[in-house]
C-alpha positions as CSV (number, residue, x, y, z in Angstrom):
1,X,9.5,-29.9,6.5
2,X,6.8,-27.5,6.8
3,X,4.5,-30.5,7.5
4,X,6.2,-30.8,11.4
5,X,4.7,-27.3,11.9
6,X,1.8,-28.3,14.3
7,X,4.4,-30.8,16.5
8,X,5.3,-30.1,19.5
9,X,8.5,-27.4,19.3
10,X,11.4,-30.1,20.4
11,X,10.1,-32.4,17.4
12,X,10.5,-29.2,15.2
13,X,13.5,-29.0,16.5
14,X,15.0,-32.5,16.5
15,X,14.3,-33.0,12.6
16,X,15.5,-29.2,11.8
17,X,19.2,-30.7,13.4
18,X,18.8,-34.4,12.3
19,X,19.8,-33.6,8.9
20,X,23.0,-32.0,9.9
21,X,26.2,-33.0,11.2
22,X,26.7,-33.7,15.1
23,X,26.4,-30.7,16.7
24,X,26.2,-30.6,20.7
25,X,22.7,-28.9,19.9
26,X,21.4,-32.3,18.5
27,X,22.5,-34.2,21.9
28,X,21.3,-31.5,24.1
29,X,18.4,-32.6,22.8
30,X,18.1,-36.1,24.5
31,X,17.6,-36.4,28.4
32,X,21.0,-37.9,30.0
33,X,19.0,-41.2,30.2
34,X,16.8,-41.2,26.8
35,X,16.2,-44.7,24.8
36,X,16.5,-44.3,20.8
37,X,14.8,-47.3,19.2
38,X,15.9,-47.8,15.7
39,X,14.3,-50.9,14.1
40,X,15.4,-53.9,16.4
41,X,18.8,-52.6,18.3
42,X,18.1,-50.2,21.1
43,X,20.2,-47.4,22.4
44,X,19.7,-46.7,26.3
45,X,21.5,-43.3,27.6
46,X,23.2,-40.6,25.7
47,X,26.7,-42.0,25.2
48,X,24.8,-45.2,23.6
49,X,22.8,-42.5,21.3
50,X,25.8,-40.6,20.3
51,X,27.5,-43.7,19.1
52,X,24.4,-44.5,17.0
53,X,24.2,-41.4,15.7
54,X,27.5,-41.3,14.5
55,X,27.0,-44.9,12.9
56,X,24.0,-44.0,10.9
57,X,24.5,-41.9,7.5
58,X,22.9,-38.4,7.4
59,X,19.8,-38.1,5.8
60,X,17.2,-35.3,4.4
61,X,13.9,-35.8,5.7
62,X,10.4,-35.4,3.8
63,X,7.8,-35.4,6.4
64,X,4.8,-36.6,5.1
65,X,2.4,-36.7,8.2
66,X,2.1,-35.8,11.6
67,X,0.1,-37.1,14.0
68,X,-1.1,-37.2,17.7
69,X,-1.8,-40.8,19.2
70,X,-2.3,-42.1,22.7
71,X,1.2,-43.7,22.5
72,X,2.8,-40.2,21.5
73,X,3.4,-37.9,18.2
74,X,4.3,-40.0,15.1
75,X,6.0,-38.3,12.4
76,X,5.7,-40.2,8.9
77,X,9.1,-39.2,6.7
78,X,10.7,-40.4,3.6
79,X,14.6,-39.9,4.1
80,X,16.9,-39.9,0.8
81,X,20.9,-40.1,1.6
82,X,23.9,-41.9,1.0
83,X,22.4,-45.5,1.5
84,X,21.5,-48.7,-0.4
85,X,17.8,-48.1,-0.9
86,X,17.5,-44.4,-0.8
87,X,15.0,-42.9,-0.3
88,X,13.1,-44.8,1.9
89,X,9.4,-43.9,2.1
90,X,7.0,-44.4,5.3
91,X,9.8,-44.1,8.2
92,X,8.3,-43.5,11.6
93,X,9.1,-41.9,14.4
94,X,7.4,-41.9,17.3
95,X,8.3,-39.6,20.3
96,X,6.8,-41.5,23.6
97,X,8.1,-39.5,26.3
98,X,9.1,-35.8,26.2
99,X,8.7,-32.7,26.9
100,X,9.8,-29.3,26.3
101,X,13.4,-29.9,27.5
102,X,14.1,-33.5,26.6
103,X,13.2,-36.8,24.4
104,X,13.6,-40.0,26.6
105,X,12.5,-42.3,24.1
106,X,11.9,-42.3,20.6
107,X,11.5,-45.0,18.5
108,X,11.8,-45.5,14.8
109,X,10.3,-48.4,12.4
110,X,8.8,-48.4,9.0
């Protein structure tokens, strides 16, 4: 993950815990009122993001880009784990709205 090394430090820090189990470290994350966007179904507030979270299988994350846009920092990852098409090459995630003590939306798409 060396590649997130120029993001901002709470994007460091969100894919350094995404790989892991929940941990309340992960959620503290999140601002009480964050969106996740994953494809097409949307997840508005925290107790909405923890039940994603937990729906979702855990994953290990290759960053392969990193990049600062008008719209926010996209990170570009390919994630291998425990699902039918692993691993799955050209994930993004783009962080829209954060700051150094919360993400209130991200979004992720291929």
């Amino acid at each position: 993950m060396t590649a997130t090394q120029g993001a901002p430090a709470i994007i460091r820090r969100y894919f350094a815990l995404a790989g892991q189990p929940d941990s309340a470290d992960y959620f503290a994350l999140f601002a009480e009122d964050a969106v996740v966007e994953d494809e097409s179904n949307e997840y508005r507030g925290i107790e909405a993001i923890r039940q994603w979270r937990r729906a979702v299988p855990l994953v290990s994350y290759e960053i392969t880009d990193v990049e600062e846009t008008p719209a926010g920092t996209v990170v570009t990852a390919t994630i291998t784990g425990d699902f039918p098409g692993s691993p799955f090459a050209g994930l993004r995630y783009r962080f829209s709205d954060y700051d150094d003590s919360a993400i209130r939306m991200l979004r992720i798409a291929p």
